[in-house]
C-alpha positions as CSV (number, residue, x, y, z in Angstrom):
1,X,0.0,0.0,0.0
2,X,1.6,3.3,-1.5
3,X,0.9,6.4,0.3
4,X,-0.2,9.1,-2.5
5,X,3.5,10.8,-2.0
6,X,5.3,7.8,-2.7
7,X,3.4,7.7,-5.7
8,X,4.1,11.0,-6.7
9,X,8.3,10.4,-6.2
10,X,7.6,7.0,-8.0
11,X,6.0,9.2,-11.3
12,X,9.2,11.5,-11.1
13,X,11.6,8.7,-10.5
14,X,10.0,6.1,-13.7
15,X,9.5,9.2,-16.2
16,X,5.7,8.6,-16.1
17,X,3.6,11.7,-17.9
18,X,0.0,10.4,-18.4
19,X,-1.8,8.4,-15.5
20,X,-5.4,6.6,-16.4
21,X,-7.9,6.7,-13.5
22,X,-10.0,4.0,-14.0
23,X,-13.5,3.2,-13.0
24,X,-16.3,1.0,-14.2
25,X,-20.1,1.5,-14.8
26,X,-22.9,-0.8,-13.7
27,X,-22.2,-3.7,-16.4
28,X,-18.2,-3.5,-15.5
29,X,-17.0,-1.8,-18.4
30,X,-13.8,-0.1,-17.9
31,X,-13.9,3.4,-18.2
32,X,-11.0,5.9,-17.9
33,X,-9.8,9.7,-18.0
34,X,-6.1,10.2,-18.7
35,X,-4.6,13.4,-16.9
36,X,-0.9,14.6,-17.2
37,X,1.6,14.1,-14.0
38,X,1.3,17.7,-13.1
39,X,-2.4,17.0,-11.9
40,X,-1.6,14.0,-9.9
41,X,-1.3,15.8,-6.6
42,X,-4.6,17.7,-7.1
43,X,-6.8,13.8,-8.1
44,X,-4.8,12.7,-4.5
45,X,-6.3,15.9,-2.8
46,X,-9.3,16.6,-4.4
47,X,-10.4,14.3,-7.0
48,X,-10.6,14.7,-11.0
49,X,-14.8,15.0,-11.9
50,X,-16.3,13.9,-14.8
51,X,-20.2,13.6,-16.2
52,X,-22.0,10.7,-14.5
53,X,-24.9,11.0,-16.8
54,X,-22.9,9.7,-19.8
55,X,-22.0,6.6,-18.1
56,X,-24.3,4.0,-18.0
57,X,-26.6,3.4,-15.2
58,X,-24.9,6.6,-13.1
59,X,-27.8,9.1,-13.1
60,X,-29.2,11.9,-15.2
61,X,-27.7,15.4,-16.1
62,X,-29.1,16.6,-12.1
63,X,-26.2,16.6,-10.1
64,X,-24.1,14.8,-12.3
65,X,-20.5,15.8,-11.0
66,X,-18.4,13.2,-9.7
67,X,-15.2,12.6,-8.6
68,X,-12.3,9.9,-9.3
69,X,-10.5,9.4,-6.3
70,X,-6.9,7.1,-7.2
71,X,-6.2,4.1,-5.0
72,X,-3.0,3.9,-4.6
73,X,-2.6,0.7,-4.1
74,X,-3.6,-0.2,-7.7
75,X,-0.7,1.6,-9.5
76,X,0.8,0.0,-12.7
77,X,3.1,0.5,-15.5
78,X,1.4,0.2,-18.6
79,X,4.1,-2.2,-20.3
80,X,2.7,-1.6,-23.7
81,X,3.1,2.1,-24.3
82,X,6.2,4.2,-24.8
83,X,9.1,3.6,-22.1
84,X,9.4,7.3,-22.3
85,X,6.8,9.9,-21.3
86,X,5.2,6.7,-19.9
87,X,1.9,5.9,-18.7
88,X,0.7,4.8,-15.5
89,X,-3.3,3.5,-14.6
90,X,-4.5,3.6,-11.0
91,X,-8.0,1.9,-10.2
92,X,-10.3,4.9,-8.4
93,X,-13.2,4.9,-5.8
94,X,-16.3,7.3,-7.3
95,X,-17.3,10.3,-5.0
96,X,-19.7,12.6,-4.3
97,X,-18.3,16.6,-4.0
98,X,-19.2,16.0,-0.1
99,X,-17.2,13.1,-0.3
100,X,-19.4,10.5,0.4
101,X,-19.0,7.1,-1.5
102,X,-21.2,6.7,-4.5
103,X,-23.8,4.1,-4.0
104,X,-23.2,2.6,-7.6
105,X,-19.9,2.3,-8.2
106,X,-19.0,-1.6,-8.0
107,X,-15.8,-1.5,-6.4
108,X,-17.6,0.5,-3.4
109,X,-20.5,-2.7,-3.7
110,X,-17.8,-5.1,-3.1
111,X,-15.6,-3.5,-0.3
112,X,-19.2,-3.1,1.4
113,X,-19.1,-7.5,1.5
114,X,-15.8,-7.4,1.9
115,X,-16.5,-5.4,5.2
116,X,-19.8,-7.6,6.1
117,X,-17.3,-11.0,5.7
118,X,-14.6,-9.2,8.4
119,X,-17.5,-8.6,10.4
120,X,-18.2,-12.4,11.3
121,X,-14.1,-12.7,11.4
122,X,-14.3,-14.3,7.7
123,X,-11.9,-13.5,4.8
124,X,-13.0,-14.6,1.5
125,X,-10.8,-15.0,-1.2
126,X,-11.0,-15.8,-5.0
127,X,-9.3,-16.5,-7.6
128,X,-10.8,-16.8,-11.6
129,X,-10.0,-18.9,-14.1
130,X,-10.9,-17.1,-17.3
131,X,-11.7,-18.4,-21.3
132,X,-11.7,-16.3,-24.6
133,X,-11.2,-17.0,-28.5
134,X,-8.8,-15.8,-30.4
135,X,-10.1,-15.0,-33.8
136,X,-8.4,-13.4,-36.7
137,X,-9.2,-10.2,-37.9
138,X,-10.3,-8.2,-41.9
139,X,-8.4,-5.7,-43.0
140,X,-10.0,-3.1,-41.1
141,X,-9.0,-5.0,-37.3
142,X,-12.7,-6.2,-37.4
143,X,-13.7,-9.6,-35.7
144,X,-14.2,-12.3,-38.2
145,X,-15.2,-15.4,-36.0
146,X,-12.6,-17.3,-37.9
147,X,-10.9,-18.9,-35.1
148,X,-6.7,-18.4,-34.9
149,X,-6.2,-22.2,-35.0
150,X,-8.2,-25.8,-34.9
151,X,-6.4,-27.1,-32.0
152,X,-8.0,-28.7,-29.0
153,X,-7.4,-29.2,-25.2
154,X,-4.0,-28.4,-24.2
155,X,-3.0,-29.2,-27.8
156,X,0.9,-27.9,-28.3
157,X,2.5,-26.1,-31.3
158,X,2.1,-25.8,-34.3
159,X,-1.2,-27.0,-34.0
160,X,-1.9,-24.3,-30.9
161,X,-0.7,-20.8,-33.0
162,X,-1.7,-19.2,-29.7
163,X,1.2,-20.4,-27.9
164,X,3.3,-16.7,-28.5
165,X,0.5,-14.8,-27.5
166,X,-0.6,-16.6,-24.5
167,X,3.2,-15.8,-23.6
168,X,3.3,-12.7,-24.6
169,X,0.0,-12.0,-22.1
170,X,1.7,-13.8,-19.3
171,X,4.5,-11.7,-19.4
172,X,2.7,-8.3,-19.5
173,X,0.6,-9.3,-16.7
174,X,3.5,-10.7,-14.6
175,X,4.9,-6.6,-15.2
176,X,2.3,-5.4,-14.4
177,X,2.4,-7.3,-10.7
178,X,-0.1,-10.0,-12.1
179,X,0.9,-13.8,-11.2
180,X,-0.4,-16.5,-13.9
181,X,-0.3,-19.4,-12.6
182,X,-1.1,-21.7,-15.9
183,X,-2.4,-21.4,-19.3
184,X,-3.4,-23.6,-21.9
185,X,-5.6,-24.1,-25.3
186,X,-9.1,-24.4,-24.3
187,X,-11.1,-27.6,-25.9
188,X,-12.6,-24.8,-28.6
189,X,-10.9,-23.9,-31.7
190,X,-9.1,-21.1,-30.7
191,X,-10.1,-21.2,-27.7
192,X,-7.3,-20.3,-24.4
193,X,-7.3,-19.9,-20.9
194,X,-5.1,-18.3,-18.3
195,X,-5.7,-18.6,-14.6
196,X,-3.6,-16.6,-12.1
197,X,-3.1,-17.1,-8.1
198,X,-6.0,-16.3,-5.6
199,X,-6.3,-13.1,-3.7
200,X,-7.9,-10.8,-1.4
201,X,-11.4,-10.3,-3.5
202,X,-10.9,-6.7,-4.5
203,X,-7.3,-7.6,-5.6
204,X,-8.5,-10.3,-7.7
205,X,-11.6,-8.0,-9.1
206,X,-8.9,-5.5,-10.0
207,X,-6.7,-8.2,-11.3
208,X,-9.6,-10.1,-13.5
209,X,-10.3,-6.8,-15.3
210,X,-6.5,-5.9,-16.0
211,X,-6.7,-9.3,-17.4
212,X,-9.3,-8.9,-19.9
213,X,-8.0,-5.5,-20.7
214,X,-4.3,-7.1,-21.5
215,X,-6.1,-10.0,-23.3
216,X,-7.5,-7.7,-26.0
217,X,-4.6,-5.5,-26.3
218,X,-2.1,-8.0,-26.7
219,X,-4.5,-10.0,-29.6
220,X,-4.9,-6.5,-31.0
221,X,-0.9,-6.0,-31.2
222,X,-0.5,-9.5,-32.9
223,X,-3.3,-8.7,-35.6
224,X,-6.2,-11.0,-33.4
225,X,-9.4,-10.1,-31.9
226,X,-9.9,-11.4,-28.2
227,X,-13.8,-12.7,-27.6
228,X,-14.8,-12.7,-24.5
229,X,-18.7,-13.4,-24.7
230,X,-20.4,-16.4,-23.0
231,X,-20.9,-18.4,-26.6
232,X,-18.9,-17.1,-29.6
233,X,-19.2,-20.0,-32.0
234,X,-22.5,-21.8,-31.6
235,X,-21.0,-25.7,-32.1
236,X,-18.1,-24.8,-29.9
237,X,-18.0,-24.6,-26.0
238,X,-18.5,-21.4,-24.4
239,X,-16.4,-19.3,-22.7
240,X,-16.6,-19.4,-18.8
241,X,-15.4,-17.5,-15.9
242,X,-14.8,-20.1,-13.0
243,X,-14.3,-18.4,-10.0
244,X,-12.2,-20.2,-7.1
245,X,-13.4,-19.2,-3.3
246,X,-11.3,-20.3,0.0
247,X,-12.3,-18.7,3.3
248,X,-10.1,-17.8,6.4
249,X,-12.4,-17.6,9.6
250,X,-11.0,-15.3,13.0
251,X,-12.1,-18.9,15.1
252,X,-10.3,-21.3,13.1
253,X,-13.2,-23.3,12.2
254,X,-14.6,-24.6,8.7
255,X,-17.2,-22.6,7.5
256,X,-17.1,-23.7,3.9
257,X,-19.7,-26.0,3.6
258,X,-22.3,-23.5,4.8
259,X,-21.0,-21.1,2.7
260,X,-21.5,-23.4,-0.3
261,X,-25.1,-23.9,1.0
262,X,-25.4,-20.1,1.1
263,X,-24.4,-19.9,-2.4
264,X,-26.8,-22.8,-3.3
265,X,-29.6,-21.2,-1.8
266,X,-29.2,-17.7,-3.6
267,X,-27.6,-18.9,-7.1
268,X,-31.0,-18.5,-8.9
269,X,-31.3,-14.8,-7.7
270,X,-27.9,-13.9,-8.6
271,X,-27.4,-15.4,-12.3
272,X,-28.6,-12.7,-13.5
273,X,-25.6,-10.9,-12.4
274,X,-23.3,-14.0,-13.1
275,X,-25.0,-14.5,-16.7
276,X,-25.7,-11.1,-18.0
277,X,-26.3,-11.6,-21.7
278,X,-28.7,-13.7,-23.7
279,X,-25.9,-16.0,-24.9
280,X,-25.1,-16.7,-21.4
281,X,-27.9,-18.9,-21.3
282,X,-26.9,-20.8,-24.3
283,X,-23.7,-21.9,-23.0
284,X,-25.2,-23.4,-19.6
285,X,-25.7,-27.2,-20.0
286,X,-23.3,-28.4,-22.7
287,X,-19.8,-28.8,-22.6
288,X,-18.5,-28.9,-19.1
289,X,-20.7,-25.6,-18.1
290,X,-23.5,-26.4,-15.5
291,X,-27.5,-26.9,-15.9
292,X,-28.7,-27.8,-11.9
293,X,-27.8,-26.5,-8.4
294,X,-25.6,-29.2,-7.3
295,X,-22.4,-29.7,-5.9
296,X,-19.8,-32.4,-5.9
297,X,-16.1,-33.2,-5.4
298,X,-13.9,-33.3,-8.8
299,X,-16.8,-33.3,-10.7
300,X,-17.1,-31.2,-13.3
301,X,-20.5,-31.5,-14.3
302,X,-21.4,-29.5,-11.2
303,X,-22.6,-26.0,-10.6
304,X,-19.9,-26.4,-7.5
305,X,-16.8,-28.3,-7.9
306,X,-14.1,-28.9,-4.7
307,X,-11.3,-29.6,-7.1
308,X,-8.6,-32.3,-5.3
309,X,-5.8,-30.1,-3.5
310,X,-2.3,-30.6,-1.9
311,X,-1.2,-28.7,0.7
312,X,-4.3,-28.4,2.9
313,X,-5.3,-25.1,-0.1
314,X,-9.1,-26.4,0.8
315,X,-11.3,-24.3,-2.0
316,X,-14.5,-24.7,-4.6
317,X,-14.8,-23.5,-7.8
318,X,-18.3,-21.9,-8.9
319,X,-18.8,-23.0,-12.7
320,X,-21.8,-21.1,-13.9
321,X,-20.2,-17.2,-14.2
322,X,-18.9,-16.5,-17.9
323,X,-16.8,-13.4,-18.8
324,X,-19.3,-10.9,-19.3
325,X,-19.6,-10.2,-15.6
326,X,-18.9,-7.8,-13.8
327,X,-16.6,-9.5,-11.3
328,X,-16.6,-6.6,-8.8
329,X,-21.0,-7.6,-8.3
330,X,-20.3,-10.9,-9.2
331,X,-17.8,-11.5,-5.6
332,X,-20.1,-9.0,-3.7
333,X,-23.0,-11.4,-4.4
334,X,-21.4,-14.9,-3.4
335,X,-20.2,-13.3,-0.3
336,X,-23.4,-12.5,0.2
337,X,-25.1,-15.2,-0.1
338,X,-22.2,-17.0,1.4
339,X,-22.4,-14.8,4.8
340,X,-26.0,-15.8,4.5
341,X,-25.6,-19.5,4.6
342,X,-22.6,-19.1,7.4
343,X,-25.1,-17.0,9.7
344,X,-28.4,-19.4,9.3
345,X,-25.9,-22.3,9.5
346,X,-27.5,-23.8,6.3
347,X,-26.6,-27.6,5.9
348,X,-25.0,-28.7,2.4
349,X,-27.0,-30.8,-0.1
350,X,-25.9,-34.3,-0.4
351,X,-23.3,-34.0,-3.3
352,X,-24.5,-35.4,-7.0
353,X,-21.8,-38.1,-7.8
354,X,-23.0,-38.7,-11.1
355,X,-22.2,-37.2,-15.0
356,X,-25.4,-34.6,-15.0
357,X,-24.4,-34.4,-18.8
358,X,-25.0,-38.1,-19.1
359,X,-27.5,-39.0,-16.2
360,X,-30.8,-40.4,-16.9
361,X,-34.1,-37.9,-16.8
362,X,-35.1,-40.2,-13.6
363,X,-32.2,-38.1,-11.7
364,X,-31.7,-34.5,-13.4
365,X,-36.0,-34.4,-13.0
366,X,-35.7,-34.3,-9.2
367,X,-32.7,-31.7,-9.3
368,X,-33.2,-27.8,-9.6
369,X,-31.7,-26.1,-12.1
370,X,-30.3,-22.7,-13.0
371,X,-32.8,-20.1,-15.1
372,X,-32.9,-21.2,-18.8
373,X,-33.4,-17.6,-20.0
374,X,-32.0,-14.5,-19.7
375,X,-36.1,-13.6,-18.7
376,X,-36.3,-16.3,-16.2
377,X,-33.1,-15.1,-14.2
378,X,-34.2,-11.3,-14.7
379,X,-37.4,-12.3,-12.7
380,X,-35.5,-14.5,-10.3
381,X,-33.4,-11.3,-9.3
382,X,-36.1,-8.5,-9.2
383,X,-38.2,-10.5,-6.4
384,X,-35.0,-11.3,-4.5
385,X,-35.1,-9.5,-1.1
386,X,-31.0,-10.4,-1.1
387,X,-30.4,-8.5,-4.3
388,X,-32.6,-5.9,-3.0
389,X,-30.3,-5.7,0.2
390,X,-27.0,-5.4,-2.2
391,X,-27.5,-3.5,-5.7
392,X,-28.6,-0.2,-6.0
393,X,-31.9,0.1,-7.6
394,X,-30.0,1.4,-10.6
395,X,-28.5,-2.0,-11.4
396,X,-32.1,-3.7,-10.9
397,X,-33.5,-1.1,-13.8
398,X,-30.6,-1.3,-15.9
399,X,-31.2,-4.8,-16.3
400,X,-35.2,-5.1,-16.8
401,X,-34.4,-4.2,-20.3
């Protein structure tokens, strides 16, 4: 944790001339304004405003002045542009001119859980596990859904072509003081996936959208267009976002089963959130991506998975999320509705040790399952007293559409 005049020496020492503060509207888009050194001290003291009414989900043109506040903490070279005059990006908490926080800004929505977790001596971390195309591109640097390569799951060169840019996004991420821990092609054509190490939750939020923002700029340098939606290519799997959740609890004990049950209880509510797009609901039941609320161990069939682990690293990995997400509402919900199960003390299911993508109708009838539409989990979410309790009613409008 930098204070903001360590920051200021480290722009002096490093040559840096243009810092990004970045934010994010209701859906997790990353949004930026780029200001020149010389203004640093005055976003430290006093913030840098911009119009909320042009961002989506943020308000009308009445009292539409906010401010970016930088977090120092979340300061980065950006290895990609010039080495001199270069450019810095700091993440930034949204303000009111009075200084409160601003109700709708998703990184304020998550340190809220964040907060409600420490409350009940838990700390939740995540980690995310995240799948895109790589497609090539016209002449224009348009998408063409022509995949880079026909390789398949963990397939090696030459067969994987995206073997130089999967290192070239490791590296930039590692500079940028992001840890992969693995990647690999993904069972699509041109499909890849990079998973980096667990961390504090609004670390890892941070860290997933750097990720997604290196991902495209990287393809873009190398002539590629990086996909991130839920289903790109109808007859190929999907793209998921498997998010990894270990807990640390103040008393020592082992909270995690009833924080799977919380999640369990409230998954139908939340998918919304987790599944955001119409195509989300296209990927859910085929190709390793779940269809019911069930759990199990090392199955990955499952809506929950505890993956086998060395090292006493106990965790579970939630399947269903996919890359359009926001991740910053996406980890403020399961904690949620993890805290929820932890304070009722909710029991666990009895796990599913079967292939749901194989099993007989005579099991997956008796099972619930997630919301088939993108209608069925918007009406799942607007009678749900939890999301009530979370999201501003902002982010319940914005998706009714």
């Amino acid at each position: 944790m930098y204070s903001y005049v360590e920051v200021l020496d480290f722009v002096k020492q490093e040559d840096v001339k243009f810092i990004r503060l970045m934010f994010f509207d209701i859906y997790g888009n990353q949004k930026n304004i780029s200001i020149m050194s010389d203004e640093l001290e005055r976003a430290f003291k006093e913030g840098i405003s911009f119009d909320a009414s042009a961002i989506a989900g943020f308000g009308d043109e009445v009292q539409s002045d906010l401010f970016l506040h930088p977090d120092p903490s979340t300061i980065s070279i950006l290895p990609w542009r010039p080495t001199s005059g270069r450019v810095m990006r700091m993440y930034c908490d949204i303000k009111y001119p009075d200084e409160r926080s601003f109700e709708k800004d998703c990184r304020y929505i998550l340190k809220k859980a964040i907060q409600e977790a420490e409350k009940i001596g838990l700390r939740v971390y995540f980690g995310t596990e995240v799948e895109f195309y790589l497609f090539k591109t016209d002449e224009n640097g348009c998408n063409t859904k022509i995949p880079f390569d026909n390789a398949g799951y963990m397939d090696i060169a030459p067969e994987d072509k995206g073997e130089n840019v999967r290192r070239e996004i490791c590296l930039t991420l590692q500079n940028m003081g992001i840890m992969p821990e693995s990647s690999h092609h993904e069972e699509g054509s041109g499909q890849h996936e990079i998973a980096f190490r667990h961390g504090e939750a609004l670390e890892t939020a941070d860290n997933t959208a750097t990720f997604k923002w290196v991902v495209k700029t990287i393809a873009a340098r190398n002539g590629l267009y990086a996909d991130f939606s839920p289903k790109p290519l109808l007859d190929e799997s999907g793209n998921g976002m498997h998010i990894n959740i270990s807990l640390k609890s103040r008393d020592g004990k082992d909270y995690m089963e009833q924080f799977i049950a919380g999640i369990m209880a409230h998954i139908g509510e939340m998918t919304l959130f987790l599944n955001p797009s119409d195509d989300s609901y296209k990927r859910l039941g085929e190709k390793k991506a779940p269809r019911y609320i069930t759990w199990s161990r090392e199955n990955r069939s499952q809506l929950i998975r505890i993956p086998a682990t060395k090292g006493g690293n106990a965790r579970f990995e939630v399947r269903s999320p996919d890359p359009s997400t926001n991740p910053y509402i996406a980890f403020a919900l399961l904690i949620h509705a993890g805290l929820d199960g932890v304070k009722r003390e909710l029991p666990i299911e009895a796990p599913v040790n079967v292939n749901l993508y194989k099993a007989d109708e005579s099991v997956t009838s008796k099972l619930k399952a997630l919301p088939g539409s993108i209608e069925q989990a918007r009406s799942l979410a607007l009678e749900s007293e939890l999301i009530k309790s979370i999201l501003p009613q902002a982010y319940l409008e914005a998706f009714e559409m």
